[in-house]
Backbone as a ProteinNet text record, in pm:
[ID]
protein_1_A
[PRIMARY]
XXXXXXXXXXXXXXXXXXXXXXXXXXXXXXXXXXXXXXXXXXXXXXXXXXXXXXXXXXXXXXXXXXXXXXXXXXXXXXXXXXXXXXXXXXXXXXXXXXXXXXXXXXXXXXXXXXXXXX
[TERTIARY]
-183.3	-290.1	-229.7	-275	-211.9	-288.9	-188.8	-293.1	-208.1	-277.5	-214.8	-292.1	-272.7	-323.8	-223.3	-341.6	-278	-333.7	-252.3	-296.4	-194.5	-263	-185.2	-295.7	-379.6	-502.8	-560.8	-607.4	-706.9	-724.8	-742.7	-818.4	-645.3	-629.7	-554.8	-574.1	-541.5	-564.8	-471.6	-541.2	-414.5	-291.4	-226.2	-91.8	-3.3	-61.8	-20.9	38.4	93.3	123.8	68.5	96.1	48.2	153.4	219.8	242.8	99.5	142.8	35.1	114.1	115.2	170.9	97.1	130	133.7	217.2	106.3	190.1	148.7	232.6	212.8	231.3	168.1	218.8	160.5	236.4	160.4	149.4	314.5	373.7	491.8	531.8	680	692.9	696.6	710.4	819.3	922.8	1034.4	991.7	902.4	870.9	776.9	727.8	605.7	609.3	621.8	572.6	482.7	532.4	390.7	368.2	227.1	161.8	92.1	31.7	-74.8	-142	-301.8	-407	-504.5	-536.3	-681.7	-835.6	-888	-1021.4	-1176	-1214.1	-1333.5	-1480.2	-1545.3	-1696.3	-1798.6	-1766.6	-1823.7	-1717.9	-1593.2	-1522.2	-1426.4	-1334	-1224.2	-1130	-1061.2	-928.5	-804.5	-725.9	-651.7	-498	-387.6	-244.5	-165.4	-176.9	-42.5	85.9	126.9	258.3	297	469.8	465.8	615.1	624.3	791.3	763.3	917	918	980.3	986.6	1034.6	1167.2	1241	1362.3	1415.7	1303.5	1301.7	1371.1	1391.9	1532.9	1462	1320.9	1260.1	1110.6	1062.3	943.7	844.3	715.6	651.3	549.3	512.3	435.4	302.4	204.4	115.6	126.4	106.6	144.3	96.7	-34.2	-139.6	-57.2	48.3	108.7	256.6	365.5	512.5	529.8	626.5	691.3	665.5	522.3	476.1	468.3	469.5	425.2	564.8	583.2	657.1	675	698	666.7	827.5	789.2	910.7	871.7	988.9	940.7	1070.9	1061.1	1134.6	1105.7	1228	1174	1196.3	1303.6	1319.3	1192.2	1113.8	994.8	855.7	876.6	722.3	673.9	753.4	629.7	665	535.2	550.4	467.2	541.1	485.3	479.1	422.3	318.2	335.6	421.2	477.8	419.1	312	228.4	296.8	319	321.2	220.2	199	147.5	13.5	-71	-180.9	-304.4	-361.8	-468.4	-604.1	-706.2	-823.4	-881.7	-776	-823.3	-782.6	-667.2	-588.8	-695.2	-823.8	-924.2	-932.2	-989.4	-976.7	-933.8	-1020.2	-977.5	-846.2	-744.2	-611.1	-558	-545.5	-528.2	-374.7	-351.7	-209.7	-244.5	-152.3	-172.9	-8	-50.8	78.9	64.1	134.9	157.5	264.3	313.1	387.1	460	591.8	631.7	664.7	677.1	679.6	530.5	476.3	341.4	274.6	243.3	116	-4.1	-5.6	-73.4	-102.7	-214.1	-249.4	-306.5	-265.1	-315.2	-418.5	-484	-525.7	-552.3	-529.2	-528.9	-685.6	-765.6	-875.2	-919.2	-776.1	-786.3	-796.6	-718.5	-747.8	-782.4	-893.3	-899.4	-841.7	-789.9	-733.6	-833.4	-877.2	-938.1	-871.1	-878	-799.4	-902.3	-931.9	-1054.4	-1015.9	-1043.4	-1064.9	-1143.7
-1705.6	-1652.6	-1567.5	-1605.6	-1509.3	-1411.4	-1293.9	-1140.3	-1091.9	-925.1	-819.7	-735.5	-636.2	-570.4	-371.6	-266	-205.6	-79.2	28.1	171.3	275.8	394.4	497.7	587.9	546.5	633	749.4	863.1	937.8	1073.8	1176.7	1294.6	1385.4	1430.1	1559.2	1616.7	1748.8	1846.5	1822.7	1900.2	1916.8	1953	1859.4	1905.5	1837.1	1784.4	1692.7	1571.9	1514.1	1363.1	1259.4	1155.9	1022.5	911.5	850.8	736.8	639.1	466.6	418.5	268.3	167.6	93.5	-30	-164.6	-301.5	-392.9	-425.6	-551.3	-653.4	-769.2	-901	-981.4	-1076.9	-1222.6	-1296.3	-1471.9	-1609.5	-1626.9	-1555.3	-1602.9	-1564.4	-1608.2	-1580	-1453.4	-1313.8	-1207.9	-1193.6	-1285.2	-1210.2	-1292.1	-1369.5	-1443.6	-1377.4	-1254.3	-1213.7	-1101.8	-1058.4	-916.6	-828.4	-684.5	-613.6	-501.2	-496.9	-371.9	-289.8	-168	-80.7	-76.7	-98.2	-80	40	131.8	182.7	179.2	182.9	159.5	290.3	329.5	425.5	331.7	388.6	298.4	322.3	154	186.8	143.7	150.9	129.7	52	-5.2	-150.3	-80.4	-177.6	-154.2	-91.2	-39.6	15.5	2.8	-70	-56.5	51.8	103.6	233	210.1	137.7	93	-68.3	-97.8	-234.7	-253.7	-255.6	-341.6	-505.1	-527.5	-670.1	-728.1	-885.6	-962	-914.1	-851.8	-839	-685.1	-588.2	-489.1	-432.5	-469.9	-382.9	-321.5	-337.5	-302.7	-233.7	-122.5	-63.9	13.7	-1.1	55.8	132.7	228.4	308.1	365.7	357.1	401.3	568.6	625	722	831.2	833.5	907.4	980.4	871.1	873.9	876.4	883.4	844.9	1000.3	1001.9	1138.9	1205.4	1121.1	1206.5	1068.2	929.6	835.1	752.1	688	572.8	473.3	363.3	240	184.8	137.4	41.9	-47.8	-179.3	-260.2	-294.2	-366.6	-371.5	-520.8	-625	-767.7	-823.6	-778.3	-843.3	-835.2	-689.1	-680.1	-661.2	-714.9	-773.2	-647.1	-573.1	-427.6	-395.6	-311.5	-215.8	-126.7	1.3	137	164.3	290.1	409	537.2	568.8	723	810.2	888.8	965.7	1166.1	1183.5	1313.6	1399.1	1554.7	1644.8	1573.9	1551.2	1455.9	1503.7	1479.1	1609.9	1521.7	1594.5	1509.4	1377.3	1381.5	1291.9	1152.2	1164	1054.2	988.2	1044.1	992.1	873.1	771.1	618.9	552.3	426.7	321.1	247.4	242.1	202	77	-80.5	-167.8	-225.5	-362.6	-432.2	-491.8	-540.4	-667.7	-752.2	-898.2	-941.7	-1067.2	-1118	-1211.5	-1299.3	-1423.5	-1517.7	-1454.3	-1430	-1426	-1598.8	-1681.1	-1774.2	-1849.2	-1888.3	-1930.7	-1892.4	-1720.9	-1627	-1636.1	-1705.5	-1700.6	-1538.8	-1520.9	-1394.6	-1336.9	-1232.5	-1226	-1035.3	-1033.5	-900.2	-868.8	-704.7	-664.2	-610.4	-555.7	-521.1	-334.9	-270	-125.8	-11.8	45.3	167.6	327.9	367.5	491	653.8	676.9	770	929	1047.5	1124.9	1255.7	1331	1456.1	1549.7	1625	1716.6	1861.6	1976.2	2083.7	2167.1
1241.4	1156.7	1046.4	903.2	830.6	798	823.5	812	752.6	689.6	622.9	742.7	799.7	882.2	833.2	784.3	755.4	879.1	862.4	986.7	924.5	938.8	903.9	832.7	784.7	719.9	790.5	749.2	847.3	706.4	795.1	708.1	678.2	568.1	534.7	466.3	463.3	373	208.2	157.9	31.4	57	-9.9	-8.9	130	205.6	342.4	267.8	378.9	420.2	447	464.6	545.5	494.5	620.7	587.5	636.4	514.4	527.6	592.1	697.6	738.1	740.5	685.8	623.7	728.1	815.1	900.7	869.9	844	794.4	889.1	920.5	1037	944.2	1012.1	961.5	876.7	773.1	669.5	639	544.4	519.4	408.6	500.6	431.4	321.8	372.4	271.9	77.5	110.7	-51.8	-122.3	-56.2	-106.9	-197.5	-311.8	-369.5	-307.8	-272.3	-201.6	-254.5	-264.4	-368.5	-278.2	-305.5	-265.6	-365.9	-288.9	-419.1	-313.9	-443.2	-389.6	-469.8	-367.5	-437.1	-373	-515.3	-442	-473.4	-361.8	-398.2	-506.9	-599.3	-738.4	-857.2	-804.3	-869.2	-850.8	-952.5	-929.7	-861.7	-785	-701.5	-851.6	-804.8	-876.5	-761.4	-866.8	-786.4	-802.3	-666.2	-708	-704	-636.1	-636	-599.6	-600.4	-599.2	-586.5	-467.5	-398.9	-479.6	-508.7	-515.1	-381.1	-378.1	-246.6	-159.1	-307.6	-208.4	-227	-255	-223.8	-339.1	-443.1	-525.2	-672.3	-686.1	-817.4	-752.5	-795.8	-759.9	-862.6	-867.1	-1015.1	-908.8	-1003.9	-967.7	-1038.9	-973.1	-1107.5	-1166	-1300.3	-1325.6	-1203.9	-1207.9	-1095.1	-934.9	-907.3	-816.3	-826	-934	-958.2	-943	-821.4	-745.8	-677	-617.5	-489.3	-363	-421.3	-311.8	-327.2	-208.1	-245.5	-128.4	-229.5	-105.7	-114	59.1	112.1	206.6	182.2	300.8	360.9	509.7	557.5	623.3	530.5	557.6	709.2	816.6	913.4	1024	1012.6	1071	1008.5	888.5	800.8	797.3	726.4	726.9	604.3	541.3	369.5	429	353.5	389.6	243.1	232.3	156.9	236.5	178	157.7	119.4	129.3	76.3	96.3	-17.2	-24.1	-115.5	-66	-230.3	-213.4	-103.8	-163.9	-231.2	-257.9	-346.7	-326.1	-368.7	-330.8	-410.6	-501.2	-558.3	-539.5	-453.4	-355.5	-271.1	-256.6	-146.3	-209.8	-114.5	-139.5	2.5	-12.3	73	2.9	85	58.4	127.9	63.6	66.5	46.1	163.1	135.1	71.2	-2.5	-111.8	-90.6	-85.2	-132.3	-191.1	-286.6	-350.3	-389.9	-371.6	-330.9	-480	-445.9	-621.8	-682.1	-622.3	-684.4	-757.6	-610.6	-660.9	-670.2	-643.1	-650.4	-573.1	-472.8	-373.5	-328.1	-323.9	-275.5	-154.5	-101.1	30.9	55.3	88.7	118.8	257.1	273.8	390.8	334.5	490.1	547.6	481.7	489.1	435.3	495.1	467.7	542.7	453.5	511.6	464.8	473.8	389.8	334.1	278.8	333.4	267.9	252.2	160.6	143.3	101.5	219.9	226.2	177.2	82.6	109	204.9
[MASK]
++++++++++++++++++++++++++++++++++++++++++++++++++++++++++++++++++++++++++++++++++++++++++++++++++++++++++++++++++++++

């Protein structure tokens, strides 16, 4: 079965942590580009960041460059989301994304939520 299945979401304060964790089966992880997108209700998904297939190039959206960062690790199909400094405006449902870098086949994970409460 091919899935994106993500966990790591829950409540923090300002200024906390969270890693965010991206398990993939029932495909071939190492061909895939993998992004983090978030999205609030009402509004379009937005990518914060973006490993390529073989891990060696990474973009970041401004919102987030020096406080988050993603990695994956191809032998056990996983991309993480590094979350530091988080502030409330980090709240959002937080999504895997991956896409075939050759043929662009696209895949989405289910999401996990993320809130940063005062």
């Amino acid at each position: 079965q091919v899935q994106l299945v993500e966990s790591g979401g829950g409540l923090v304060q300002p200024g906390g942590s969270l890693r965010l964790d991206c398990a993939a089966s029932g495909f071939n992880f190492r061909d895939y580009d993998m992004s983090w997108y978030r999205q609030i209700p009402g509004k379009e998904r937005v990518m914060v960041a973006l490993i390529t297939n073989d891990g060696t190039f990474t973009r970041y959206d401004r919102s987030v460059k020096g406080r988050f960062t993603i990695s994956r690790d191809n032998a056990q199909k996983m991309a993480y989301l590094r979350m530091n400094s988080l502030k409330p405006e980090d709240t959002a449902m937080y999504l895997c994304y991956g896409e075939h870098s050759i043929t662009h086949r696209r895949l989405w994970g289910q999401g996990t939520q993320v809130t940063v409460y005062t």
